[in-house]
N, C-alpha and C positions, 0 to 999 in steps of 0.2 A: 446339537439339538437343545432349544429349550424349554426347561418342562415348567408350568406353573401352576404351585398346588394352590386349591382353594379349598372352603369348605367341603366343596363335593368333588375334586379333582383328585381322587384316590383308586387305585387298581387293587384288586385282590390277590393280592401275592402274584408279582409279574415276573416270567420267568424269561430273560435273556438266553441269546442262543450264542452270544458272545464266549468266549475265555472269563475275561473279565468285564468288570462297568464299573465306572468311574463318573460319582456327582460332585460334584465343584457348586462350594455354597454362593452365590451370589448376594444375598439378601442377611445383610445383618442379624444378629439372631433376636434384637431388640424390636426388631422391626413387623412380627409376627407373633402368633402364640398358637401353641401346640407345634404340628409339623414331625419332621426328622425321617428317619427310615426305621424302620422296623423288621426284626430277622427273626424268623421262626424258631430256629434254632436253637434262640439264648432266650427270646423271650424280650430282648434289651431293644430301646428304641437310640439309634443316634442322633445328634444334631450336629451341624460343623457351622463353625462362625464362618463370615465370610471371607473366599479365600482358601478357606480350607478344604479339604476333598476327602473324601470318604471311597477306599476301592474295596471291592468284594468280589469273589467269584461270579460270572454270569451266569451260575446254573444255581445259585442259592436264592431259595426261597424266601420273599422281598416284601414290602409295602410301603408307599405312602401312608404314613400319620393326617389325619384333617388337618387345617391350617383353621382354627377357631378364630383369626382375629389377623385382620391384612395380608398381605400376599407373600411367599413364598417364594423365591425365583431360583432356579437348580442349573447346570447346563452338565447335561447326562452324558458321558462318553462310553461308548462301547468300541473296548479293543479289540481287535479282526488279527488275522493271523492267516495268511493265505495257504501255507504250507499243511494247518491243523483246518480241516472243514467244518470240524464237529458234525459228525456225517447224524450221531445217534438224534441231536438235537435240531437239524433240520427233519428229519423223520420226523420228529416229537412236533415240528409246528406244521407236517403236513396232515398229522394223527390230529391233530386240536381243531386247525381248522374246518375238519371234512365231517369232525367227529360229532359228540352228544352233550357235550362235561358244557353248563353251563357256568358264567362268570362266579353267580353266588350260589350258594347249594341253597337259598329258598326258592331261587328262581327255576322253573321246570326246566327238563333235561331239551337242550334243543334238537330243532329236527335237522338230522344229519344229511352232509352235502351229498357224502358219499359214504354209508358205513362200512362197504366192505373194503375200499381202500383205507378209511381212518386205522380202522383195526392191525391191517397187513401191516401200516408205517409203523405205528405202536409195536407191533408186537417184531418188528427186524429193529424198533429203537432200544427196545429192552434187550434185544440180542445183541448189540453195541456195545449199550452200559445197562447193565441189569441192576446198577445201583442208585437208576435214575427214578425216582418217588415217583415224580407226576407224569409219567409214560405209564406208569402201572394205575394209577388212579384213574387218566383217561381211558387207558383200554378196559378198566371197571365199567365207568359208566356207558361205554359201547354196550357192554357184554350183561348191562343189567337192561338197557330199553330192550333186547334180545328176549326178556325174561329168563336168562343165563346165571341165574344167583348165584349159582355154585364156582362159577369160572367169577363170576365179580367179587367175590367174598375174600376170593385167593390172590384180589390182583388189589382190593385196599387192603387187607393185612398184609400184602406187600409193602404198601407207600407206608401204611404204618408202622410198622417194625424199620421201615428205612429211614424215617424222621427222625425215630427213637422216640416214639410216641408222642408225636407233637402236631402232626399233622392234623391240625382241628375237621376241616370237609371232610379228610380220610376217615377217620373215626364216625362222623355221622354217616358217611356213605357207605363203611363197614354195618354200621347197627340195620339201615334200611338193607342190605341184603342178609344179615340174619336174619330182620322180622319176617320177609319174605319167606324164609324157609322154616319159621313158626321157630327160630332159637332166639324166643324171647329175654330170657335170663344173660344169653349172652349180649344181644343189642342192646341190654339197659346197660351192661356193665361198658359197653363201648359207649353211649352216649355218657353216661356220669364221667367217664373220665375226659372227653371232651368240654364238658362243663366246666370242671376242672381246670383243662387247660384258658378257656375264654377263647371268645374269636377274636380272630387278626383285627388290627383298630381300624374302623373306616365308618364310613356312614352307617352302614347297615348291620355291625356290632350287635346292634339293642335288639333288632329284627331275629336274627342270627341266634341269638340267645333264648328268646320266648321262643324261638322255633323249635329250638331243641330241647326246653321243659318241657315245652305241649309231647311232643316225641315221647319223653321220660314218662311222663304218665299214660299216654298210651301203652306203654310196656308194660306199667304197672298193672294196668287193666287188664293183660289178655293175660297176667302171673296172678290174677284174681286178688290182689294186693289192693281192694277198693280204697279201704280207709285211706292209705297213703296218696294214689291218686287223688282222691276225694281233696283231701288238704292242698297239695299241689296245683289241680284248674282252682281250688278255690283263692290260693296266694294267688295265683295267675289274673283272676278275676279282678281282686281288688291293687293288681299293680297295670291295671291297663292305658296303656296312653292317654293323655288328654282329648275329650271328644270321639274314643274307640272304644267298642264294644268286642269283647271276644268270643263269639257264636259260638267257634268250637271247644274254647273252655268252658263255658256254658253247657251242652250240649252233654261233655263227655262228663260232667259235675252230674247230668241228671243220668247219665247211665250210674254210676259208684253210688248216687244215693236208692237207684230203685234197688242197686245189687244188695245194698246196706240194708234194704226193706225199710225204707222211710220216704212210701210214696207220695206225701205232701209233700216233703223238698225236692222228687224227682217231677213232680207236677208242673213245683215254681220256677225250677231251671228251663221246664220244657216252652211255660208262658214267655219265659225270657227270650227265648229260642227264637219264638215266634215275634216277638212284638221286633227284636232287632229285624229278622229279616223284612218284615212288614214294615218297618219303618226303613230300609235299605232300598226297597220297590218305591218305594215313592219316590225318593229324591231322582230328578231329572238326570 
């Protein structure tokens, strides 16, 4: 198989259902910039010249790096073993694809093929290997579009304590099933330390990131913690993309100022509110 990374040619932590996987560098390492693989685990990115090969387990948590500059070229090998089925990890890709758990946690939870069979596979793949993170994460997100919080909460502080705290989505999809259950104090403490850790590197890092400050300040708000909030949408405010406006840092800047009682400034958030989305209606 061969794989070629580009700028945008990156997965979010891809999980093989192999033993192992084996990439073999094709592409001089002069030849590119950025790139390599990336492992949850250490945090560490690798590259191999070409020629060289890189094995890992096929159940270890993975990513392409961007390729910022020329092309990339890998040739992926996944070892098979006919004797070993890996029965828990075929479960786990009948659980994924039937399931809820979308590619990036900003993107909405998708709508499931089959939820009560995703769940069943999930839940005989953790009966397999109960040491398996992402069986636990996806039977999460089954069991929170359910509005199940209580069973989602016990199934990312699962994937979480199984990373050993490193599982960035695990950690945001733990806080959203505190906040659901009003344990604010504890969902901030799980989003900061996701912060902490950074998201996995790919396009949508930056994305990934503001998503989960915006998060952090809503926590702060319902811990009635305005001030703090307050400072947070307003860093948020002035670190906005080039050409983007952010509505709901805005928005939640004039909730912390009315709460602060300084209704002029929750006035002028509210003006801004409005002229963005008013200027959003217009464009074609």
């Amino acid at each position: 198989m061969l794989w070629v990374h580009s700028t945008s040619a990156v997965l979010a932590l891809p999980w093989t259902y192999a033993p192992a996987c084996r990439n073999v560098a094709l592409s001089p390492s002069d030849s590119y910039a950025g790139g390599g693989t990336w492992f949850e685990h250490s945090g560490e990115t690798l590259v191999c010249e070409r020629g060289g090969a890189l094995l890992h387990a096929g159940g270890l948590p993975h990513c392409g790096v961007p390729v910022t500059r020329g092309v990339r070229h890998l040739l992926v090998l996944f070892l098979l073993a006919a004797p070993l089925p890996l029965l828990a990890g075929r479960l786990q890709a009948i659980g994924a694809a039937a399931g809820t758990k979308p590619q990036f946690f900003i993107q909405p939870r998708r709508r499931p093929a089959d939820l009560a069979l995703s769940s069943a596979a999930l839940q005989l793949a953790i009966e397999a290997n109960p040491r398996d993170a992402e069986s636990h994460s996806q039977l999460g997100h089954n069991f929170a579009s359910e509005d199940r919080h209580a069973d989602a909460q016990r199934c990312f502080e699962a994937a979480v304590e199984l990373s050993r705290g490193r599982d960035f989505a695990a950690l945001v999809s733990l806080a959203e099933a505190q906040a659901a259950q009003r344990q604010h104090a504890a969902a901030l403490v799980s989003l900061q330390a996701a912060l902490e850790l950074a998201p996995p590197p790919g396009p949508s890092a930056a994305d990934e990131r503001r998503a989960v400050r915006r998060r952090e300040g809503l926590a702060l708000v319902e811990l009635e913690r305005y001030e703090e909030a307050g400072l947070l949408f307003d860093a948020l405010i002035d670190e906005e993309p080039g050409g983007m406006e952010d509505v709901e840092a805005w928005a939640s800047l004039g909730v912390c100022m009315a709460a602060l009682r300084q209704p002029e400034a929750a006035l002028s958030c509210q003006k801004q509110v409005q002229r963005i989305r008013a200027a959003s209606a217009s464009v074609p």
